[in-house]
C-alpha positions in Angstrom: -5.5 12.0 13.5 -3.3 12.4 16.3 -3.2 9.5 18.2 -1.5 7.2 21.0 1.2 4.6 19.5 2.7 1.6 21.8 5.3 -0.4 19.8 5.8 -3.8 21.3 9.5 -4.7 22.0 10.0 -7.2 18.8 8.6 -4.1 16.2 6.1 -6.5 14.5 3.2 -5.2 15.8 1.4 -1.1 16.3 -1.4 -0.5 18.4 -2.8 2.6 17.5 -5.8 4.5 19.6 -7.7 7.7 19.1 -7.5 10.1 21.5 -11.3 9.8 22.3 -10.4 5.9 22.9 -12.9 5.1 20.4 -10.7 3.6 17.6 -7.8 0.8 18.0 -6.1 -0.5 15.6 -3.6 -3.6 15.8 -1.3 -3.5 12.5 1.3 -5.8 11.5 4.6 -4.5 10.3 7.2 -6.3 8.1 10.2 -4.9 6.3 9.4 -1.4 7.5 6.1 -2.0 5.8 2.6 -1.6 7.2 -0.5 -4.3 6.6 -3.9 -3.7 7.1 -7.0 -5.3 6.4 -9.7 -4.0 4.0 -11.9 -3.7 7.8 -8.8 -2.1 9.4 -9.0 0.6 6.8 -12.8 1.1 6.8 -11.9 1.7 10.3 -9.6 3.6 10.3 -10.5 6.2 7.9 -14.1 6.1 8.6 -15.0 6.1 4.9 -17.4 3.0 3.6 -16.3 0.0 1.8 -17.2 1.0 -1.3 -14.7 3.9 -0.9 -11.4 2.3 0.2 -12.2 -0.7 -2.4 -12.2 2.1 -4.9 -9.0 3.3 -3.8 -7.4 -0.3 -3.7 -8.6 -1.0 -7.2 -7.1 2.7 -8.6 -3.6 1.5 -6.7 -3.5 -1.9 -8.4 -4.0 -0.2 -11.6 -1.8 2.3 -11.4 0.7 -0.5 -10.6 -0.5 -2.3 -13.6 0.3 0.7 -16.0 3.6 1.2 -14.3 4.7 -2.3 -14.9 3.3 -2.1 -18.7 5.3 1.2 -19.2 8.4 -0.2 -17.9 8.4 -3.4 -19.4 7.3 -1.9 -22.9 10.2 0.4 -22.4 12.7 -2.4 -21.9 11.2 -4.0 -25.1 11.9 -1.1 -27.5 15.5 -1.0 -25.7 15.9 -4.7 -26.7 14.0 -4.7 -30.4 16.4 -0.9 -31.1 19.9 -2.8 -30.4 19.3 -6.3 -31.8 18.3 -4.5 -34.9 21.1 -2.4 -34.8 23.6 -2.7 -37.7 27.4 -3.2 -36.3 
């Protein structure tokens, strides 16, 4: 969607605007990262709620596993060498 972007001069926040001037979007930015609201979203992407909490809810557990794997990975590291006859 392309779209008109105004930066203010400290980088913290991006106004976004559609070109038919119907959407605006304020976003906060911190460590090169963007935050929106669950609303800002909806807006944004014109889907329904429903949709983007699906998508939140898939992220956070695809987070989950990814934590799980790593830390179950570390653990058969650590159970391999302190069993380990020197």
């Amino acid at each position: 969607m392309p779209g008109e972007e105004n930066y203010m001069q400290n980088g913290k926040i991006i106004i976004y605007q559609s070109p038919d001037g119907e959407t605006s979007i304020d976003v906060t930015v911190e460590n090169e990262t963007v935050w929106l609201t669950q609303a800002q979203l909806i807006d944004l992407f014109q889907r329904d709620q429903s949709v983007i909490s699906r998508h939140i809810k898939t992220a956070f557990q695809l987070i989950i596993i990814d934590l799980f794997q790593i830390n179950h990975k570390r653990l058969i590291k650590h159970y391999y060498f302190s069993n380990k006859l020197i």
